[in-house]
The first five atom37 places (N, CA, C, CB, O) and aatype in JSON, in Angstrom:
{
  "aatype": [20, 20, 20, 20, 20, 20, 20, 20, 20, 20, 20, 20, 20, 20, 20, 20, 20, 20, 20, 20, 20, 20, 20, 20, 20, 20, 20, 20, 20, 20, 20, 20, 20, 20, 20, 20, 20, 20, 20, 20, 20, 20, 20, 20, 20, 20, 20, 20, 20, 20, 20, 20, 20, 20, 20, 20, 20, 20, 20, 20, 20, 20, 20, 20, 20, 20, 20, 20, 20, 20, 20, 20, 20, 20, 20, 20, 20, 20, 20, 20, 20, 20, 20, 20, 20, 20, 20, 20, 20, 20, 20, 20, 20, 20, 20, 20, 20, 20, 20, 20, 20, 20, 20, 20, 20, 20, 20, 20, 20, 20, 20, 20, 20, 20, 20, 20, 20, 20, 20, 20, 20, 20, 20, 20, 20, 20, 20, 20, 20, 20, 20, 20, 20, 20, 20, 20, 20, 20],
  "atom_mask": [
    [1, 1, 1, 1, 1],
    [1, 1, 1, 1, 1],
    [1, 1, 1, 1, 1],
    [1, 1, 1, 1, 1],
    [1, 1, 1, 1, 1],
    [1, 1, 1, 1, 1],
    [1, 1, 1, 1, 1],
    [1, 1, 1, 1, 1],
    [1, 1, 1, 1, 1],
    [1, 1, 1, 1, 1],
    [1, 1, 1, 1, 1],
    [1, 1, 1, 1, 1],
    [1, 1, 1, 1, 1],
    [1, 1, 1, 1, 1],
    [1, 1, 1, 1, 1],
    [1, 1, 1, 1, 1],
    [1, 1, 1, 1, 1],
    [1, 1, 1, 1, 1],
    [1, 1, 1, 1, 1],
    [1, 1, 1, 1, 1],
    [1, 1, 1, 1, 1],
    [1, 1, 1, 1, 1],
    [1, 1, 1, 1, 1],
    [1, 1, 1, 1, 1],
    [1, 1, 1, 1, 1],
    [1, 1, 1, 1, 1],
    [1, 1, 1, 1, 1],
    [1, 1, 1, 1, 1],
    [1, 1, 1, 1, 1],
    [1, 1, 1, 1, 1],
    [1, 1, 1, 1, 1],
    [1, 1, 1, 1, 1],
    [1, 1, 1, 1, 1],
    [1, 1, 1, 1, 1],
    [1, 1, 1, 1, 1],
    [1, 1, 1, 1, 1],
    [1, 1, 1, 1, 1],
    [1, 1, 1, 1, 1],
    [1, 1, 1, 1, 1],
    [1, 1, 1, 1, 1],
    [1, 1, 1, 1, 1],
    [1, 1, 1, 1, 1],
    [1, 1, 1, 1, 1],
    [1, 1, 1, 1, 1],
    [1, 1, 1, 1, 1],
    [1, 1, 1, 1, 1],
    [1, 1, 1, 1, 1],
    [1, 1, 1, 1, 1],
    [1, 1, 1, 1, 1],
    [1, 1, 1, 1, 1],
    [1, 1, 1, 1, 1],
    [1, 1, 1, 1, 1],
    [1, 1, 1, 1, 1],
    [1, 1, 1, 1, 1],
    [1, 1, 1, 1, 1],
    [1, 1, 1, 1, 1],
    [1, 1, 1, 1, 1],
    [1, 1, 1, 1, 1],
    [1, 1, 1, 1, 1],
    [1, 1, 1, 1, 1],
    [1, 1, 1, 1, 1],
    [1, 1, 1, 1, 1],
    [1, 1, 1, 1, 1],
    [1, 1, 1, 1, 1],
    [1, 1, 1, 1, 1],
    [1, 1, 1, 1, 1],
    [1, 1, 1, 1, 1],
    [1, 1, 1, 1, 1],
    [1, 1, 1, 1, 1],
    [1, 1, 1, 1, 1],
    [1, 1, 1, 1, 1],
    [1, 1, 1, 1, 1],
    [1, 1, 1, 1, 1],
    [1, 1, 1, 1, 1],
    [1, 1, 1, 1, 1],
    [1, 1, 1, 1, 1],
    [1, 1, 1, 1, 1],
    [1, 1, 1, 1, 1],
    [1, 1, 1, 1, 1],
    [1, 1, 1, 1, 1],
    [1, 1, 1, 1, 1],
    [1, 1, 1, 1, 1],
    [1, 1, 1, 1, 1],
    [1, 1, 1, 1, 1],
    [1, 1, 1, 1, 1],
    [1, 1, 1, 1, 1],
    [1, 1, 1, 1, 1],
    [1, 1, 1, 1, 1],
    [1, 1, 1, 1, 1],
    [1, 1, 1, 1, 1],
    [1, 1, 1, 1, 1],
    [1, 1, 1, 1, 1],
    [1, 1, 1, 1, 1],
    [1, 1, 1, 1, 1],
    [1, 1, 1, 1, 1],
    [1, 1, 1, 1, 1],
    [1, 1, 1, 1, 1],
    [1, 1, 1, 1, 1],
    [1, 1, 1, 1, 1],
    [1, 1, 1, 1, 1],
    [1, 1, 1, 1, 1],
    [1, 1, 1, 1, 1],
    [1, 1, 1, 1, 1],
    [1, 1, 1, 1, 1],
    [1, 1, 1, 1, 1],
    [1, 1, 1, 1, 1],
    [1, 1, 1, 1, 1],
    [1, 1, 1, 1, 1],
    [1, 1, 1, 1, 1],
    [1, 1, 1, 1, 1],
    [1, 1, 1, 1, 1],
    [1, 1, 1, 1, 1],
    [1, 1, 1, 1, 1],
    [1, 1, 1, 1, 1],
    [1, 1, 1, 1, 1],
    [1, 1, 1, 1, 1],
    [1, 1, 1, 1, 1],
    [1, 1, 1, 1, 1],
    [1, 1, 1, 1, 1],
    [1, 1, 1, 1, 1],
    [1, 1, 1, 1, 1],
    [1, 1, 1, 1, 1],
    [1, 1, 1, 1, 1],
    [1, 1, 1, 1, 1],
    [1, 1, 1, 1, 1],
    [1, 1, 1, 1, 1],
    [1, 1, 1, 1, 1],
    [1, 1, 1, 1, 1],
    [1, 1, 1, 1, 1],
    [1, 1, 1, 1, 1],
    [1, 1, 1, 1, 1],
    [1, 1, 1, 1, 1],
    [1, 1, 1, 1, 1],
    [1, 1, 1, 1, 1],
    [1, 1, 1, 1, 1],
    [1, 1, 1, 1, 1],
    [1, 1, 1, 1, 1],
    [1, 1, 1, 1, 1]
  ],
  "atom_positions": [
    [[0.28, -13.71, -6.92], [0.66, -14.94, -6.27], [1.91, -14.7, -5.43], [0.88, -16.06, -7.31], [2.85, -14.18, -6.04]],
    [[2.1, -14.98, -4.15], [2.94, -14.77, -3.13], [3.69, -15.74, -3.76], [2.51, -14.88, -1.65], [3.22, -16.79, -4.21]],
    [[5.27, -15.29, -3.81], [6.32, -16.44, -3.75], [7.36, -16.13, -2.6], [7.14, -16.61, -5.22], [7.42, -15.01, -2.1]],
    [[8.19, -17.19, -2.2], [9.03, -17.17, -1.03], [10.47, -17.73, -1.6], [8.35, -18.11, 0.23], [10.59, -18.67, -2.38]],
    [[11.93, -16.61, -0.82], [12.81, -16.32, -1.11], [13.74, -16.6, -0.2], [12.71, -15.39, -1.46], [13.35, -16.66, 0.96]],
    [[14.8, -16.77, -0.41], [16.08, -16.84, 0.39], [17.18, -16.2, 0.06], [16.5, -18.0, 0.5], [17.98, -16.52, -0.82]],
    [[17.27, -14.54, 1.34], [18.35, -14.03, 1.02], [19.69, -14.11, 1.49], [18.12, -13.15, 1.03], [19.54, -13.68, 2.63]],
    [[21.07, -14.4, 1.35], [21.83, -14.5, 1.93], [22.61, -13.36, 2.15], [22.25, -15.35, 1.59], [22.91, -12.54, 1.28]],
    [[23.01, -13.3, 3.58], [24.31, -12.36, 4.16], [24.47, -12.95, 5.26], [24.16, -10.73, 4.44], [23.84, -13.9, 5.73]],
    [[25.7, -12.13, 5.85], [26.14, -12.48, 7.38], [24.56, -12.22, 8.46], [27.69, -11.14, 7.93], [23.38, -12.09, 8.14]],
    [[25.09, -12.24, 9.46], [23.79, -11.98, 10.48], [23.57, -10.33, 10.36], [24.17, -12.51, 12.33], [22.68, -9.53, 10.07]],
    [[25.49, -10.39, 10.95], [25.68, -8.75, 11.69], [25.36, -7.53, 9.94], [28.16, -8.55, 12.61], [25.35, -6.3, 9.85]],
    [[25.19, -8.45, 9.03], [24.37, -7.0, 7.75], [22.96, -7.72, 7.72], [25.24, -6.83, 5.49], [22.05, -7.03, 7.25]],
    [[22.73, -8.56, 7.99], [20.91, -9.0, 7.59], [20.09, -8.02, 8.62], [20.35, -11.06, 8.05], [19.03, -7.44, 8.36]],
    [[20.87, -7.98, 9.89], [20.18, -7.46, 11.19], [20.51, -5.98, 11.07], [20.77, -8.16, 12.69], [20.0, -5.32, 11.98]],
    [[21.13, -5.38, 10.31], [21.07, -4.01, 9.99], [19.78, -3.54, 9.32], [22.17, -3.72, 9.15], [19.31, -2.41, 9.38]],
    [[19.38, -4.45, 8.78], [17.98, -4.36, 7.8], [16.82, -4.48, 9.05], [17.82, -5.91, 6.41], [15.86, -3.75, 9.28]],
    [[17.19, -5.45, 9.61], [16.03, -5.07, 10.73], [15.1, -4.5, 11.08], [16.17, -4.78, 11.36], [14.07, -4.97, 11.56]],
    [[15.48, -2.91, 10.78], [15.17, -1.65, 10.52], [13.71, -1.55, 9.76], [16.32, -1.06, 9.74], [12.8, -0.85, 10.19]],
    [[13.64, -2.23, 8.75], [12.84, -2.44, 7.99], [13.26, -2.7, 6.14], [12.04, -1.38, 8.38], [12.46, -2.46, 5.24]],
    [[14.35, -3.11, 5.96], [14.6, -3.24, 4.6], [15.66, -4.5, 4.15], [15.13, -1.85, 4.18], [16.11, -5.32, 4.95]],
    [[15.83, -4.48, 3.26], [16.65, -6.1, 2.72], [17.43, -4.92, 1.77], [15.41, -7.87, 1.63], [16.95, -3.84, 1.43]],
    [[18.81, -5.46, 1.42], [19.46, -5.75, 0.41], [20.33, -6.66, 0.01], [19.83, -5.06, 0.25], [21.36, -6.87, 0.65]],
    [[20.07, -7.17, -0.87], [21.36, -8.48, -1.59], [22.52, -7.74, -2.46], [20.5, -9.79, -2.97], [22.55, -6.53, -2.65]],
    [[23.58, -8.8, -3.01], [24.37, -8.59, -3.89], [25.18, -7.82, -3.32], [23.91, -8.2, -4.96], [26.2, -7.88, -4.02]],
    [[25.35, -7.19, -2.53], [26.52, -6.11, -2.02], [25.36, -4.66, -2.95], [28.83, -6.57, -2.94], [25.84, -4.1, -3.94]],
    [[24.0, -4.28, -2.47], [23.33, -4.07, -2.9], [22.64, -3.42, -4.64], [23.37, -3.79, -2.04], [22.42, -2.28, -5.05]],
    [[22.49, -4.77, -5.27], [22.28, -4.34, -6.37], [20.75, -4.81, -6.51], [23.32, -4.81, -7.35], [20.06, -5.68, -5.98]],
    [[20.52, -3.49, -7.77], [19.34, -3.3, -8.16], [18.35, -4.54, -8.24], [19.51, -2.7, -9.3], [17.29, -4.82, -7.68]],
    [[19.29, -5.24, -9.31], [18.48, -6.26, -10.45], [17.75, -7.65, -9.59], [19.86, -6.99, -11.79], [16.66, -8.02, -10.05]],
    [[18.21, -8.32, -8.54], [17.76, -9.44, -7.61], [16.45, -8.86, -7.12], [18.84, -9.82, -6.35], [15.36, -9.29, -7.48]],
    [[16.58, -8.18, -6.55], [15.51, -7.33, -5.64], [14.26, -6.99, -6.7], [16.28, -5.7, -4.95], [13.12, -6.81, -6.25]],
    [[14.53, -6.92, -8.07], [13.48, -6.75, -8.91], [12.46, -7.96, -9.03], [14.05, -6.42, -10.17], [11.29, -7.66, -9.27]],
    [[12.73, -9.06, -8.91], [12.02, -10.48, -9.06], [11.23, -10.02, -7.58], [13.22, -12.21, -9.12], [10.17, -10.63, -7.46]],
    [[11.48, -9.24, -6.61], [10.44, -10.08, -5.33], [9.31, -9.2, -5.53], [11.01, -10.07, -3.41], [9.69, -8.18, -6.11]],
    [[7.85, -9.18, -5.24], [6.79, -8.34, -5.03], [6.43, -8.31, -3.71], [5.75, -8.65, -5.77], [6.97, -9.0, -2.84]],
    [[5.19, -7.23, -3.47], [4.94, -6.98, -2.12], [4.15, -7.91, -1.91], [4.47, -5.75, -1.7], [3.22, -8.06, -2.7]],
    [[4.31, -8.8, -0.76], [3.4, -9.9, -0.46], [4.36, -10.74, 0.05], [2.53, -10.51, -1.62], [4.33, -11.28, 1.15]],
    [[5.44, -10.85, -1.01], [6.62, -11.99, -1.18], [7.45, -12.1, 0.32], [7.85, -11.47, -2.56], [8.07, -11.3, 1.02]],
    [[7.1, -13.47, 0.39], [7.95, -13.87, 2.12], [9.43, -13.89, 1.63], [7.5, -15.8, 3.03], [9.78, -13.98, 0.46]],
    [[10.15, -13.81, 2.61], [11.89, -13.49, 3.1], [12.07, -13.92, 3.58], [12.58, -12.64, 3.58], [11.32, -14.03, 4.55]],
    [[13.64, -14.94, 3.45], [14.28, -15.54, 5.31], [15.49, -14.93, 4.72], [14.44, -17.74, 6.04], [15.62, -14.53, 3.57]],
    [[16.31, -14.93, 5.65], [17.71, -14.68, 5.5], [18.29, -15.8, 5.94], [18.23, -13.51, 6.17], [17.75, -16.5, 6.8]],
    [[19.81, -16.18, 5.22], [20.07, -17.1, 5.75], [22.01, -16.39, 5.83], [19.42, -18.59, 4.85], [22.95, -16.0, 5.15]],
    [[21.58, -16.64, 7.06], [23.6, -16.61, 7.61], [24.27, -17.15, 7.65], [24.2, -16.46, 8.53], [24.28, -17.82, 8.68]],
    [[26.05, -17.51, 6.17], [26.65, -18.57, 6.59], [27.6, -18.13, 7.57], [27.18, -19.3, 5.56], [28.51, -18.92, 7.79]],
    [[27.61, -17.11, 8.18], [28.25, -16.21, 9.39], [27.76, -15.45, 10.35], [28.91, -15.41, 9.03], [26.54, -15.28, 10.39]],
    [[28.52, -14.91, 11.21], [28.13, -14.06, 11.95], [28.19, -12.82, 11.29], [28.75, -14.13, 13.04], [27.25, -12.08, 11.01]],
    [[29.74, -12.63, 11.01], [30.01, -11.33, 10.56], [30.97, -11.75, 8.84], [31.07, -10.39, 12.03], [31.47, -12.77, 8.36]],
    [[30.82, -10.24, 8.37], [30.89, -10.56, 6.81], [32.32, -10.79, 6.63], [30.33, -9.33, 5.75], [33.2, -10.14, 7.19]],
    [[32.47, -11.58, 5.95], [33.75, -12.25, 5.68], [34.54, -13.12, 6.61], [34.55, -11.35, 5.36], [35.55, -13.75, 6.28]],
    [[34.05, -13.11, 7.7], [34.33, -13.83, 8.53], [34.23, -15.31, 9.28], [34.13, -13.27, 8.88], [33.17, -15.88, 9.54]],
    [[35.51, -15.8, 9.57], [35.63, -17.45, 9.38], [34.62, -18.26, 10.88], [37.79, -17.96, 9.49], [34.6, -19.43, 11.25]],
    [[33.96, -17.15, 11.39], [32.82, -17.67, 12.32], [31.46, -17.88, 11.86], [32.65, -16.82, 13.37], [30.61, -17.0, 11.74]],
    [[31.31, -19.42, 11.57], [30.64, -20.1, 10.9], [29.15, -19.87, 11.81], [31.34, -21.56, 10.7], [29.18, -20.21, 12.99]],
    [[28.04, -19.37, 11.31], [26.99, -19.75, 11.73], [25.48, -20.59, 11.01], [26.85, -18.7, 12.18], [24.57, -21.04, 11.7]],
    [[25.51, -20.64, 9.96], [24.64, -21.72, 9.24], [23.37, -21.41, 9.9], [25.11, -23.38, 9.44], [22.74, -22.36, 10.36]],
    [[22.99, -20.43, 9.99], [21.07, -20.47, 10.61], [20.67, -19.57, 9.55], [20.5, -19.66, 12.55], [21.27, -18.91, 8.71]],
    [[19.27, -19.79, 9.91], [18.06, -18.35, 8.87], [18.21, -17.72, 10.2], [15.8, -18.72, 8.14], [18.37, -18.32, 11.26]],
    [[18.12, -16.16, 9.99], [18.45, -15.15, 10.89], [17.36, -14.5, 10.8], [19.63, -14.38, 10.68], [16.83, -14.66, 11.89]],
    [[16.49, -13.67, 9.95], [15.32, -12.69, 9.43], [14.12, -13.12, 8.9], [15.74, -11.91, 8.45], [14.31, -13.9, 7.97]],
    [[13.08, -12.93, 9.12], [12.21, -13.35, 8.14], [10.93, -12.58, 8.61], [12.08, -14.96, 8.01], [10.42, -12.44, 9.72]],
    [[10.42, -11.91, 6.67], [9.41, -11.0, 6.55], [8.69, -11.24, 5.43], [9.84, -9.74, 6.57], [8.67, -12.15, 4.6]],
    [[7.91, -9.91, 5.64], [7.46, -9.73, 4.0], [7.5, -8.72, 3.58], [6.25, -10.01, 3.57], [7.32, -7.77, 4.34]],
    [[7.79, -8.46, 2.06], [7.79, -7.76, 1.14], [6.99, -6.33, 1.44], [7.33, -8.57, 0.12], [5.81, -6.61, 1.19]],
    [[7.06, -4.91, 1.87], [5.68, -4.07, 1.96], [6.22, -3.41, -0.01], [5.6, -2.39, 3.87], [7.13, -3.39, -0.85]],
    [[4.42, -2.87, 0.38], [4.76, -2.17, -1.18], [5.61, -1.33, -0.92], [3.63, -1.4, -2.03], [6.0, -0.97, 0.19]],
    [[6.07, -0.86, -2.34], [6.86, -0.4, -2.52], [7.6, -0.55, -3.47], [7.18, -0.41, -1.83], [7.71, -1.7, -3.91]],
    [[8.51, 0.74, -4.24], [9.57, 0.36, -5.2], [10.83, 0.44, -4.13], [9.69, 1.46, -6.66], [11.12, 0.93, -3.04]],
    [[11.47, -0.54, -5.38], [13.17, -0.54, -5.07], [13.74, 1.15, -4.73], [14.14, -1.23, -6.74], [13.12, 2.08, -5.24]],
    [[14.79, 1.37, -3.96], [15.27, 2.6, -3.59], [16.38, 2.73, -3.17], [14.66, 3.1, -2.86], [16.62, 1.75, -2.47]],
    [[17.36, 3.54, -3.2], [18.5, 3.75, -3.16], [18.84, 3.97, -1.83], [18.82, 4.63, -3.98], [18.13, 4.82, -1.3]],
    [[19.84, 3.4, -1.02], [20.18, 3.97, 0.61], [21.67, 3.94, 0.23], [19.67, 2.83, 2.25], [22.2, 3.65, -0.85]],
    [[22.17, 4.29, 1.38], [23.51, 4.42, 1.69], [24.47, 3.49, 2.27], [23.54, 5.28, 2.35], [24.35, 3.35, 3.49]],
    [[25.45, 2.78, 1.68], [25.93, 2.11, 2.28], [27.42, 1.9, 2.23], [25.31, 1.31, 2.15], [28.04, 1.4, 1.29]],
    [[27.97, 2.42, 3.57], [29.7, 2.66, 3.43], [30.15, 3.86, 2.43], [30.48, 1.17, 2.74], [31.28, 4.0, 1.98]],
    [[29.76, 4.15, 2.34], [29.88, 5.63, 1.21], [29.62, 5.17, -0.3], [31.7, 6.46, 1.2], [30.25, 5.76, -1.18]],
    [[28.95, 4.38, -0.58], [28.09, 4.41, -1.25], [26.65, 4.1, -2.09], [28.51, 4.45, -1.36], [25.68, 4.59, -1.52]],
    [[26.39, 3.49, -3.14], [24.95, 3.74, -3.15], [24.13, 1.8, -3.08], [24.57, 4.87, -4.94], [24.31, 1.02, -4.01]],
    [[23.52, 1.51, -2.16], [22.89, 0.16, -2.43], [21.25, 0.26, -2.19], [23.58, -1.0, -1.38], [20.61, 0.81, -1.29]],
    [[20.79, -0.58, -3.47], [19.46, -0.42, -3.47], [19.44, -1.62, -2.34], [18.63, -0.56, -5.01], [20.16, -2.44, -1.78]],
    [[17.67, -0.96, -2.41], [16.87, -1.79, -1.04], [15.44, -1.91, -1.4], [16.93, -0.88, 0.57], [14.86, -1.07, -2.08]],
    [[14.89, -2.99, -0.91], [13.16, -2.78, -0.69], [12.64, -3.0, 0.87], [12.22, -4.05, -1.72], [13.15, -3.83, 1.63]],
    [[11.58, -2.16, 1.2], [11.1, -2.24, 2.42], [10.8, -4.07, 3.02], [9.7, -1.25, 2.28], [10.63, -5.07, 2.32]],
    [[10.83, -4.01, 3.88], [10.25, -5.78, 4.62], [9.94, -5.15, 6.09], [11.88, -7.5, 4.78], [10.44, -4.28, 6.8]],
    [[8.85, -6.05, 6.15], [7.89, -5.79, 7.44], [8.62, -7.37, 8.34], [5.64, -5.84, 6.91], [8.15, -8.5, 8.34]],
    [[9.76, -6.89, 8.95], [10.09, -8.54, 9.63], [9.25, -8.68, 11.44], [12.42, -8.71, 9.88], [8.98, -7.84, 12.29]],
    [[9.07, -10.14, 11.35], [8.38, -10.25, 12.58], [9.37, -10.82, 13.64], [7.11, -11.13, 12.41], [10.41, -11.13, 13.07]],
    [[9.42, -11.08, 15.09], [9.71, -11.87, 15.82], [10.39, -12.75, 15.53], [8.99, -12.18, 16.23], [9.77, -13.49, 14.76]],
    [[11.49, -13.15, 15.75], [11.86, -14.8, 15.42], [13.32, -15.32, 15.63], [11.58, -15.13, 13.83], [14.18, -14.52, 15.27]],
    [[13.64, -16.18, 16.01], [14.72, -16.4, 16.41], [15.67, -17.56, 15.66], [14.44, -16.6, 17.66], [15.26, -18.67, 15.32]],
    [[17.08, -17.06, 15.48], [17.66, -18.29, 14.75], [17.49, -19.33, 14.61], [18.43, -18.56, 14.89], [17.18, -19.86, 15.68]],
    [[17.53, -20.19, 13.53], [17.28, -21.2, 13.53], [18.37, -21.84, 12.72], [16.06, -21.31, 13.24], [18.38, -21.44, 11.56]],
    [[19.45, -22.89, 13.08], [20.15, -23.35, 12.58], [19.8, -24.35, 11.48], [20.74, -23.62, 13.4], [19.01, -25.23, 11.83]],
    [[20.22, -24.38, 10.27], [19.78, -25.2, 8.57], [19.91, -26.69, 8.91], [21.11, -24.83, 6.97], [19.08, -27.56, 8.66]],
    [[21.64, -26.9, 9.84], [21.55, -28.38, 9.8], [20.41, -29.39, 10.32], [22.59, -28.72, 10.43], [20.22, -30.5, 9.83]],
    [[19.59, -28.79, 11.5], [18.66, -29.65, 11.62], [17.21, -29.93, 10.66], [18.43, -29.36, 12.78], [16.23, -30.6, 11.0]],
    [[17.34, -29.47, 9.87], [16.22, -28.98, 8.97], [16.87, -29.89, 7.32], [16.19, -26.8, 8.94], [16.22, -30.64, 6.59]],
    [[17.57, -29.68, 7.25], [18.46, -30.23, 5.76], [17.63, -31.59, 5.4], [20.48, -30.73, 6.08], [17.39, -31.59, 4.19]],
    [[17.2, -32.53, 5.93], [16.43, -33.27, 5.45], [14.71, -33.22, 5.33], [16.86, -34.16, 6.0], [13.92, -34.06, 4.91]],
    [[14.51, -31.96, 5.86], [13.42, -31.82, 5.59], [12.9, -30.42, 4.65], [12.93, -31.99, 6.81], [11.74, -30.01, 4.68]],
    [[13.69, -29.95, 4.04], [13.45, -28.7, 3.02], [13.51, -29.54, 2.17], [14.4, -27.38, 2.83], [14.1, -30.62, 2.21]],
    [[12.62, -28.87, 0.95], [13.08, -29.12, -0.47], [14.15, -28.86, -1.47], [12.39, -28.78, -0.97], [14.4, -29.38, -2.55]],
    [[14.87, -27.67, -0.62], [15.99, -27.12, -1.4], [17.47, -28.04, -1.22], [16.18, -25.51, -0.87], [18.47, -28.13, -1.93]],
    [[17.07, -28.68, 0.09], [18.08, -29.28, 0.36], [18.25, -30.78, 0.26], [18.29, -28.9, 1.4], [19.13, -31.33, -0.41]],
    [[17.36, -31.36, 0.96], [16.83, -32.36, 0.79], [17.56, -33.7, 0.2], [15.93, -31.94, 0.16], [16.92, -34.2, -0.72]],
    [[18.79, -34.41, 0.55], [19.2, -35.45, -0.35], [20.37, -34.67, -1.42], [17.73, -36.11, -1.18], [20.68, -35.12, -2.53]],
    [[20.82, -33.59, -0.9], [21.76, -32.87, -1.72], [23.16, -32.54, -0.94], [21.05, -31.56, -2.21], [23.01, -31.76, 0.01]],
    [[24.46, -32.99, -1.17], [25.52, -32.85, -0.44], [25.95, -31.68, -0.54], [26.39, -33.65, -0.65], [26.65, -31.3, 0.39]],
    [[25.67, -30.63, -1.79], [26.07, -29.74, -2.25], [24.99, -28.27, -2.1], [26.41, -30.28, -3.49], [25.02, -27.19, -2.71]],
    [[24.16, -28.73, -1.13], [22.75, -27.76, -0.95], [23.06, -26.35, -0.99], [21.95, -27.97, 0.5], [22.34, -25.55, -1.59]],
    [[24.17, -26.0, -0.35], [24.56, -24.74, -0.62], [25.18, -23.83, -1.55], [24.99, -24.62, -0.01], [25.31, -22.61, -1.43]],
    [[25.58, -24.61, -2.56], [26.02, -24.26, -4.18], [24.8, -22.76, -4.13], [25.49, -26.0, -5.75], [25.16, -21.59, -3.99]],
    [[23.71, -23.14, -4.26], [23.07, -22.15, -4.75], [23.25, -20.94, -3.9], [21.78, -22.52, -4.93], [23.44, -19.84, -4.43]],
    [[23.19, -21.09, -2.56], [23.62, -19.73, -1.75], [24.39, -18.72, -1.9], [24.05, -19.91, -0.86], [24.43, -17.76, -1.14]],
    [[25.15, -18.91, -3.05], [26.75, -18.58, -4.17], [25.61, -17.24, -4.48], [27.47, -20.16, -6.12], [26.11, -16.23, -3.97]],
    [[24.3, -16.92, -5.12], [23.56, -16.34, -5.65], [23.1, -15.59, -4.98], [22.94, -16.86, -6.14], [22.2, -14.92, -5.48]],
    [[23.4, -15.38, -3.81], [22.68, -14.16, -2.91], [20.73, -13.98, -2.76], [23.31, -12.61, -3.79], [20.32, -13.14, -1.96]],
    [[20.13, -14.46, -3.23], [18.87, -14.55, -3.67], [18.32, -15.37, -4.52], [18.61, -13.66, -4.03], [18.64, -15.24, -5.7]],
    [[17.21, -16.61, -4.08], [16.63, -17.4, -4.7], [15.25, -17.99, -4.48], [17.36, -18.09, -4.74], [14.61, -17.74, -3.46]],
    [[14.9, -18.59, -5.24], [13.19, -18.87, -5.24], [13.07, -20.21, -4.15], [12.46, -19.38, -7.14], [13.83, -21.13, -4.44]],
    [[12.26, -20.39, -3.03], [11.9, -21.68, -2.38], [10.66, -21.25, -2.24], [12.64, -22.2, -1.06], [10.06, -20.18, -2.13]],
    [[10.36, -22.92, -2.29], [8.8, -23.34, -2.06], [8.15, -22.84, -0.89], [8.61, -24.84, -1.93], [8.83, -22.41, 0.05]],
    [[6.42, -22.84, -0.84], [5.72, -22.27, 0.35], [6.01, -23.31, 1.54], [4.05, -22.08, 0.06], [5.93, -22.94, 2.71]],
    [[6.43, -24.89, 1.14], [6.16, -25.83, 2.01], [8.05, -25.11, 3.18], [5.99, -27.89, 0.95], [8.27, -25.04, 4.39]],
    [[8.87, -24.78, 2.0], [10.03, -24.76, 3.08], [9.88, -23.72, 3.78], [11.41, -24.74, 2.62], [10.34, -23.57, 4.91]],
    [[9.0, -22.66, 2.94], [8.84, -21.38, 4.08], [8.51, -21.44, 5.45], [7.87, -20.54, 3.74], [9.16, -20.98, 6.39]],
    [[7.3, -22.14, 5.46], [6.53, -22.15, 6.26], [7.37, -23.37, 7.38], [5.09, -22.38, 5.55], [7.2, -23.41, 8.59]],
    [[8.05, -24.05, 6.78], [8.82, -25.19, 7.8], [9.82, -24.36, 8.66], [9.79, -26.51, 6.88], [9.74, -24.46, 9.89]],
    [[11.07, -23.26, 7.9], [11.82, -22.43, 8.46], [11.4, -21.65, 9.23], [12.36, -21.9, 7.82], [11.87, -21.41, 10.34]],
    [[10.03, -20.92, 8.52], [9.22, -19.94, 9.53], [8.64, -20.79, 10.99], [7.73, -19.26, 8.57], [8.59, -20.18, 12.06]],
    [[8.33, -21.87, 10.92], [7.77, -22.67, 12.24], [9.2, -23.48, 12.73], [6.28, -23.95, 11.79], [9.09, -24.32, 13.63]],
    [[10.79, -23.16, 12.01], [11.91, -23.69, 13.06], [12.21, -22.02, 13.76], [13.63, -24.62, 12.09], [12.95, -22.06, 14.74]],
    [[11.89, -21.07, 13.49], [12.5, -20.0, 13.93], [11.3, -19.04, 15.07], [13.02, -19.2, 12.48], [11.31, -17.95, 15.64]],
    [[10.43, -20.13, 14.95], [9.33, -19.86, 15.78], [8.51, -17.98, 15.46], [10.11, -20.12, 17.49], [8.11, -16.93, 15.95]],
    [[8.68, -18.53, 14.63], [8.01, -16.91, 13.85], [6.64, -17.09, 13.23], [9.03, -16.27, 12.4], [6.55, -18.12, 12.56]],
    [[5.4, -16.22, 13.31], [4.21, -16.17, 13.13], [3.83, -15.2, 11.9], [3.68, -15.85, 14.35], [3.4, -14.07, 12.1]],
    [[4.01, -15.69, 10.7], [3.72, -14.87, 9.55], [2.92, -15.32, 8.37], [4.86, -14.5, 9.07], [2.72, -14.55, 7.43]]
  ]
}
């Protein structure tokens, strides 16, 4: 059964993945273990760049899962796991116009509490709403 996820980072590290791979957590193993191959991806950017006070609030990425196990890459001198993602076409899409129409958010002042988690479970209905604000075909 396909489930759909929301990973968070800046843009300027989601779009490093680009490439073909995701990592969360400042890349740790254990998050990345819950997704399977099949499993849809958005990224969501509360920035441009990491740590940085330039606010951007959009989903930036969005793929899917290829098989594959989790695997070790390199990052800054040292070690962060990763899993492959097949990302398609698609272009930012900013959250605020959307906030009343996700489920995650939906009637919640505090919607982004959970983003604190780097990786989390959303419904097929918000996927597919983010995936058709970012004009992406997946």
């Amino acid at each position: 059964m396909e489930r759909y996820w929301i990973a968070v980072a800046s843009a300027e590290h989601a779009r490093k993945g680009k490439a073909g791979f995701m990592q969360v957590n400042h890349g740790k193993a254990a998050p990345l273990r819950r997704l399977s191959p099949g499993d849809g991806v958005i990224y969501y950017s509360p920035t441009e760049t990491f740590r940085g006070k330039d606010k951007l609030q959009a989903f930036t990425l969005i793929g899917r899962v290829r098989p594959g196990d989790i695997y070790a890459g390199e990052m800054g001198g040292g070690t962060a796991y990763r899993r492959d993602v097949d990302y398609v076409e698609a272009t930012d899409a900013p959250v605020a116009p959307l906030l009343d129409q996700l489920e995650f958010t939906r009637g919640r002042t505090n919607w982004g509490y959970q983003m604190r988690f780097g990786l989390f479970e959303i419904s097929a209905h918000d996927f597919g709403r983010i995936a058709q604000a970012m004009g992406a075909r997946i």
